[in-house]
Structure formats: structure tokens, C-alpha cells
C-alpha positions as CSV (number, residue, x, y, z in Angstrom):
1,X,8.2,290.5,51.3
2,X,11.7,290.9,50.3
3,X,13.5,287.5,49.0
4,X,16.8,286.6,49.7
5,X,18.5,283.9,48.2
6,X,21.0,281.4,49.6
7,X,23.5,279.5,47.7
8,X,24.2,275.9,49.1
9,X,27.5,273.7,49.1
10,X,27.9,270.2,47.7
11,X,25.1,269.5,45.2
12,X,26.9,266.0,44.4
13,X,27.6,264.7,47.7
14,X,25.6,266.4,49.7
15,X,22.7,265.9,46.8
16,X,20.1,264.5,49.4
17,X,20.9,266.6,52.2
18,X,20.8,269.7,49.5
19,X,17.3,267.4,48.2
20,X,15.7,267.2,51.8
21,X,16.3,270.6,52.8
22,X,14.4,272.4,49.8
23,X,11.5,269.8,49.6
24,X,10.9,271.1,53.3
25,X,11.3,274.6,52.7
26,X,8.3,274.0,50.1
27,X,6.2,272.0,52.1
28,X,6.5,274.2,55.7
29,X,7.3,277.6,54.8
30,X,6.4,278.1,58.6
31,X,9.7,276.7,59.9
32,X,11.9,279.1,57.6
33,X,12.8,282.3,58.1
34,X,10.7,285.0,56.4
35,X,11.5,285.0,52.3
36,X,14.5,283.2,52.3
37,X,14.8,280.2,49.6
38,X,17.7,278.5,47.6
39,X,19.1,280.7,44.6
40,X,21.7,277.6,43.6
41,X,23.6,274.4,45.0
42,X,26.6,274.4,43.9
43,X,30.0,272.1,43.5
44,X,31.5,269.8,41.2
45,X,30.8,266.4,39.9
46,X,33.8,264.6,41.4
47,X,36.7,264.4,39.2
48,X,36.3,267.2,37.0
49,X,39.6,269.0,36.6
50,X,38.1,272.6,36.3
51,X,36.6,272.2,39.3
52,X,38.2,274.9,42.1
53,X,38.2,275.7,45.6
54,X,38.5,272.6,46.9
55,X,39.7,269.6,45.2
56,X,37.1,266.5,44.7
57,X,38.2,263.4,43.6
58,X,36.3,260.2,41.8
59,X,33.9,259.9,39.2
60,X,30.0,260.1,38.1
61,X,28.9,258.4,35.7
62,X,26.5,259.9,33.2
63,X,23.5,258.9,34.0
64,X,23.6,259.7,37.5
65,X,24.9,262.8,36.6
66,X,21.4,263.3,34.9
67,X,19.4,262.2,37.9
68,X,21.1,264.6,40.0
69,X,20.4,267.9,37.7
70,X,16.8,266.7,37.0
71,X,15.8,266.3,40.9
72,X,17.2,270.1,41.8
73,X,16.2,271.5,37.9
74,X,13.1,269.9,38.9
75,X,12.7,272.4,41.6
76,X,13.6,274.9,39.7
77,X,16.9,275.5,41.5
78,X,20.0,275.9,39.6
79,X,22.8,274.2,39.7
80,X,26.0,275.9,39.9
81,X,29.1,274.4,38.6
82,X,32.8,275.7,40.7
83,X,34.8,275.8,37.3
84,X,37.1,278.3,39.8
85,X,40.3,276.0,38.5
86,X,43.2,279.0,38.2
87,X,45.5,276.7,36.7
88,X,43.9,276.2,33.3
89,X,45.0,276.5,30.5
90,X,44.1,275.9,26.6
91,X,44.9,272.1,26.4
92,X,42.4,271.4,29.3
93,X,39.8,273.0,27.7
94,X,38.6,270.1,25.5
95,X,38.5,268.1,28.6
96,X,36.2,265.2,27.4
97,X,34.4,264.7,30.9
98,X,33.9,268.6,31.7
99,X,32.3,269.2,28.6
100,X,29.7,266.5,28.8
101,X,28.7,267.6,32.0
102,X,28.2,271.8,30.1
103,X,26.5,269.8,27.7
104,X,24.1,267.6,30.1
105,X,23.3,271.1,32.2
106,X,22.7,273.2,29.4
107,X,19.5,274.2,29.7
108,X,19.4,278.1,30.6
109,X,19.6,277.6,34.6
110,X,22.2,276.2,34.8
111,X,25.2,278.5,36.3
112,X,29.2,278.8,36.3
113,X,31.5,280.3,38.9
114,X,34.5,281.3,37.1
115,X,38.3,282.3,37.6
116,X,40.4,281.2,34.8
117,X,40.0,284.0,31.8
118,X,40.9,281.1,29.2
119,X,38.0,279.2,30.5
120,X,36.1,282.3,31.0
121,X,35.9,283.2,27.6
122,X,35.3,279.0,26.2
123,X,32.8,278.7,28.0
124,X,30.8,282.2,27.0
125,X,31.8,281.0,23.7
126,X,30.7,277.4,23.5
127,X,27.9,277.5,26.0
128,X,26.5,281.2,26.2
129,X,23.3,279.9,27.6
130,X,25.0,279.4,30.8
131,X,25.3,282.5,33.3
132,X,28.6,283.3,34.4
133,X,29.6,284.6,38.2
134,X,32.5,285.9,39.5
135,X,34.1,283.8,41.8
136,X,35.5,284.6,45.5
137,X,38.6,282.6,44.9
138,X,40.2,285.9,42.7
139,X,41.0,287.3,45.9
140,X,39.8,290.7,45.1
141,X,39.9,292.8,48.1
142,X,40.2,296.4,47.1
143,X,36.8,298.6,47.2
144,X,38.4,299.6,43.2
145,X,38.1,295.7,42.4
146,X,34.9,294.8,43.4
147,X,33.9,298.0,41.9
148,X,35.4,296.8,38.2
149,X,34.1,293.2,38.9
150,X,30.5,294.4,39.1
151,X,30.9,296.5,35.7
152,X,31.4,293.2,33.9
153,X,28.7,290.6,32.5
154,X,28.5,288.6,35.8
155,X,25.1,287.5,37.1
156,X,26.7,287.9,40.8
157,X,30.2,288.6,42.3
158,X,31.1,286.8,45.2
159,X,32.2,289.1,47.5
160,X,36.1,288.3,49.0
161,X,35.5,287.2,52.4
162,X,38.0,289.6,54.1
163,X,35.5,292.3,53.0
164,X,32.8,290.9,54.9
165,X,32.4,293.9,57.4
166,X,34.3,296.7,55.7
167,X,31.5,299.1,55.9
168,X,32.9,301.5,53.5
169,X,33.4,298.6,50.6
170,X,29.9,297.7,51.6
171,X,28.6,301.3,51.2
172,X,30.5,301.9,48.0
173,X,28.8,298.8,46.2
174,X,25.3,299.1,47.4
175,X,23.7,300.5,44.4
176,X,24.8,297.0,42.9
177,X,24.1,295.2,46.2
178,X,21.6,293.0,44.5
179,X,24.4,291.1,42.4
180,X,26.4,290.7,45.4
181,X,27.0,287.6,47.0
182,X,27.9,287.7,50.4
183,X,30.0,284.4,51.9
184,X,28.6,284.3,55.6
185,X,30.8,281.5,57.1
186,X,34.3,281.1,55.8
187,X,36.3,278.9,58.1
188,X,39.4,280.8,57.2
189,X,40.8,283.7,58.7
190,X,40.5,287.7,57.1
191,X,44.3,288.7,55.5
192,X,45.4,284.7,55.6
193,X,48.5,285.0,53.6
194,X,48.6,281.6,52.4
195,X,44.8,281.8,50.9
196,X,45.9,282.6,47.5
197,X,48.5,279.6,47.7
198,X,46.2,277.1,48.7
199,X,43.9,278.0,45.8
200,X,46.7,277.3,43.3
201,X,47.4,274.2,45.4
202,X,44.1,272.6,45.0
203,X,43.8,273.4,41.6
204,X,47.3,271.6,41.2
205,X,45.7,268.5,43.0
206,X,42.5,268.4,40.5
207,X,44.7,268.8,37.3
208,X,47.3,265.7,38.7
209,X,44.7,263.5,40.6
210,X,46.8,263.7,43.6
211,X,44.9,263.0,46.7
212,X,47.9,262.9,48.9
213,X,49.8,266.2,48.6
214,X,49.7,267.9,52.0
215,X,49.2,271.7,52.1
216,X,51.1,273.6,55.7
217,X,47.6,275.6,56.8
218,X,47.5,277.3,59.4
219,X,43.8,276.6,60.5
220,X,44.7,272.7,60.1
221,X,44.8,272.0,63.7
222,X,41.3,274.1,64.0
223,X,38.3,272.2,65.2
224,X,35.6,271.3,62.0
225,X,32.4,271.9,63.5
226,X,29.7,275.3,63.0
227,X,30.4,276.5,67.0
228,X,33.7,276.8,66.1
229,X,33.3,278.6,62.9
230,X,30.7,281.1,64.5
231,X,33.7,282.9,66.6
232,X,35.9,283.2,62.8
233,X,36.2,287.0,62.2
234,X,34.4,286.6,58.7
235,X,31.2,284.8,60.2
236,X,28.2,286.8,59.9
237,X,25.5,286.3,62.7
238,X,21.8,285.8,61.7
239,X,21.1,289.2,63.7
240,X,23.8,290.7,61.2
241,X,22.4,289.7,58.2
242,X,19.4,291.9,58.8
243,X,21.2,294.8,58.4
244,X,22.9,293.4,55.1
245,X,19.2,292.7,53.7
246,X,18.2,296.2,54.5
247,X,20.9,297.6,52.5
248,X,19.9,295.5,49.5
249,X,21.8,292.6,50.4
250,X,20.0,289.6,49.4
251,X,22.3,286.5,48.3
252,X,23.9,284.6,50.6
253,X,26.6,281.9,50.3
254,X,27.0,279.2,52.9
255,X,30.7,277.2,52.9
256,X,30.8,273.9,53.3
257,X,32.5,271.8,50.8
258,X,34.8,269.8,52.3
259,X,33.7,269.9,55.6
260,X,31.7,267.3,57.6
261,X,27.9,266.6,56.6
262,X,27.4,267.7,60.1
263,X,28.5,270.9,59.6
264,X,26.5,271.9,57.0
265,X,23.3,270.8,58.8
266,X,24.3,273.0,61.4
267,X,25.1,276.0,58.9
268,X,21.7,275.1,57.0
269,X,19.6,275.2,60.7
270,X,20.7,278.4,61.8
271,X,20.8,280.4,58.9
272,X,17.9,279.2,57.4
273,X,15.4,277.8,59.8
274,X,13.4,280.0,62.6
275,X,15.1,279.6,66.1
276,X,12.2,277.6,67.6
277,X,12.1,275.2,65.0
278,X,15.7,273.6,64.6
279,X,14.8,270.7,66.6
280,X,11.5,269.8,64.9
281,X,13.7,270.8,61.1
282,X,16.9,268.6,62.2
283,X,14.3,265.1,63.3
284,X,12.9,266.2,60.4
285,X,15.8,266.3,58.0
286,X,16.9,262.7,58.9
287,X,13.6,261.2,58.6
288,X,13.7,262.1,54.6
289,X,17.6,261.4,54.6
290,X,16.7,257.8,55.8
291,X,14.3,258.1,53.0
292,X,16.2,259.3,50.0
293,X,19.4,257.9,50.9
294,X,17.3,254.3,50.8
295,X,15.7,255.2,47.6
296,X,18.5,257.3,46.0
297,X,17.5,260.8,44.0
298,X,15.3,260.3,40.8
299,X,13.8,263.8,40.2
300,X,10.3,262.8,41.4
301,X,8.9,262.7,44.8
């Protein structure tokens, strides 16, 4: 049986959700469909000013910071750090609170989405254990790009999301397939002009702590919910990801951070759990939330 791995949003604050959601995988493989498990959860630790993608705001303190990588390292599921900030530069690389969380992960599993060059090459140099990905925020959307990004040391490349079904990108990359990561339900539309913007613009709002700068996007006025998302150009259907699979296809991202926790539960049940099962996975799912959220996340069950 093939596996294919999928790469889950929010391992901070959707930790439990994230938690739930794998403990059940383990315990009824029957629900899920055939092979598929988590590869990583990945996000930021709020407050961290290489974070990218989408800004997060606050603060963890250290040792929750530990609870949270021992219950998914626990599991044997890495945890995958967005360091996707394009506006670093060499002062913010001794970032005191950034670097105790490298230090806190670094354990070999561990993994790092990266943009920035200048942070690129700190962290291979201070914290080589960590494997590095290439992140879908660069924007690369040329078959000649993704062709270059897959010759470098990355452990993946996340594929741009306005490639999702150019067949003859797909085609030219498929002898590398298997270090592809494929983003199956970007909210955004294919050729937004403002995408590259409102990467820069976030990264601006993690470096200043500024949680009240408003960005002029074109999808604001867009409903937040999964039905909605499933009609976006980019979304790739269940039945669609077949064919991807068959072609050597075999990691999968889902989107979700900063969305509703709704959302993702709805993203996580279709993609991940057999059609005749949702209902008995979601009663499921909120039985342990109640549970966890009561108890909190220790690393043991």
C-alpha cells in the first residue's frame, strides 16, 4: 500500500484538534482513507517574528512550548516550523525567542519551511539537524523554477498553488514527484496579483507587532467556511487526488491557519476520513476535544 502523507495547519492553536485527529487515525485505521497519515503539523509559536504566511500574534511560554513538541514528537510526527518571514534580515537573526524554540525542537524531526536566503543559510548553519523545505510563499510559478527548486537540498518543495492543475508542470516534475508537496485547498484565487504583496505585508505585521494594519484583499468579503473553498479554482477534489497519487504524488498540504477551527475540521473530514464515516469521526473528534481541551496536552495519553 502506497502512503501518502498530509501536512496539517496550526500545531499551536489548533494543538488538540491536530492531537485528537492523529490519536484516532492510530486507534481506527478503518475510518481513514487507505495509507494516508500525517507527514507534519505545522505553524508558528505565536509571536515569533520569522514566522510567515500568516501573521500570529502572543506568546508561549517555554514550558508549554515543550509540552506541545513532546505530545506530537511523541507520535512521531514532526513538527514544522513556517520560518517563511521574507522580510528578514541579519539583525533578526539572533532573535532571542526564535532561537530557543530551534533549540527546544532540535532533535532531528523536527522541520523548517523556508524563504528568506539570510535565514536560510543561519539556520543550515546553526541548526543542520533540522530539514529544510522550500516554501509555497516564493511564488515560483514557472515549470523552469520548480524545476531549479527541486535540484536544491530541500526535503520537499511546496508546489505554488496556481500550478495545481498545470498538467504539463506536473508532468515535467514527476520523476521528483515524491518531494512534492501539493497545497490542495488554497482559499485564494490562481494569478491573484496582490498574493505576493500580502506575503510581504504579513511579514511586516510579525516584525512590528502590529495587529491592526488592514491589507485591501480581494477575497475579504468571501465567505470562511470548506463549501465555499471547494468551488476555488486551486481546490483539488478527493476524486482528483487519485490521479495525483498515481503519478507519484504523495504529500499533501491542507490550508488552514487563520481560518476558523471549523474549517479545518471540515478540510480534515473530507480529505482524510472515508465518506461513510464523517459523522461517526466528527462526534468523535469532540468527544476527545472535550477531553483534552479539559486536561490540556502533556505528551501522554
Amino acid at each position: 500500500m502506497k502512503r501518502v502523507y498530509w501536512h496539517l495547519p496550526g500545531f499551536c492553536i489548533f494543538r488538540y484538534l491536530n492531537y485528537c485527529l492523529i490519536c484516532l487515525m492510530r486507534e481506527s485505521p478503518e475510518f481513514f482513507r487507505d495509507g494516508y497519515q500525517v507527514g507534519s503539523v505545522y505553524g508558528s509559536f505565536p509571536g515569533a517574528i520569522w514566522n510567515g504566511g500568516r501573521a500570529v500574534f502572543g506568546i508561549t511560554g517555554k514550558t508549554d512550548m515543550e509540552k506541545i513538541l513532546k505530545a506530537f514528537n511523541g507520535l512521531h510526527v514532526p513538527v514544522r516550523f513556517t520560518w517563511t518571514n521574507c522580510l528578514i534580515e541579519e539583525k533578526h537573526l539572533q532573535d532571542t525567542y526564535c532561537n530557543l524554540i530551534m533549540r527546544l525542537a532540535d532533535n532531528g524531526l523536527n522541520q523548517v519551511l523556508v524563504n528568506s536566503p539570510v535565514l536560510e543559510d543561519y539556520i543550515r548553519r546553526e541548526y543542520p539537524a533540522y530539514p529544510l523545505i522550500s516554501s509555497t510563499t516564493k511564488r515560483i510559478v514557472t515549470m523552469g523554477g520548480v524545476a531549479e527548486e527541486l535540484k536544491q537540498d530541500y526535503l520537499l518543495v511546496v508546489l505554488d498553488y496556481d500550478l495545481n492543475h498545470d498538467d504539463a508542470v506536473l508532468a515535467a516534475v514527476e520523476s521528483g514527484a515524491g518531494r512534492v508537496e501539493i497545497l490542495v485547498n488554497e482559499v485564494c484565487y490562481p494569478g491573484c496579483e496582490k498574493r505576493l504583496e500580502h506575503y510581504k505585508q504579513q511579514s511586516r505585521l510579525q516584525l512590528e507587532y502590529d495587529v491592526s494594519a488592514p491589507f485591501p484583499c480581494p477575497n475579504r468579503s468571501r465567505p470562511r467556511n470548506f463549501a465555499e473553498c471547494m468551488k476555488r479554482p486551486a481546490f483539488i477534489s478527493n476524486e482528483e487526488i487519485e490521479g495525483y497519487i498515481g503519478r507519484g504524488f504523495v504529500n499533501f498540504k491542507i490550508a488552514g491557519r487563520g481560518m476558523p477551527q471549523d474549517y479545518v475540521e471540515d478540510a480534515y473530514l473530507y480529505f482524510l476520513v472515508k465518506e461513510e464515516h464523517r459523522d461517526a469521526v466528527r462526534k468523535r473528534l469532540q468527544s476527545m476535544l472535550r477531553r483534552f481541551e479539559a486536561g490540556g496536552i502533556s505528551g501522554r495519553r
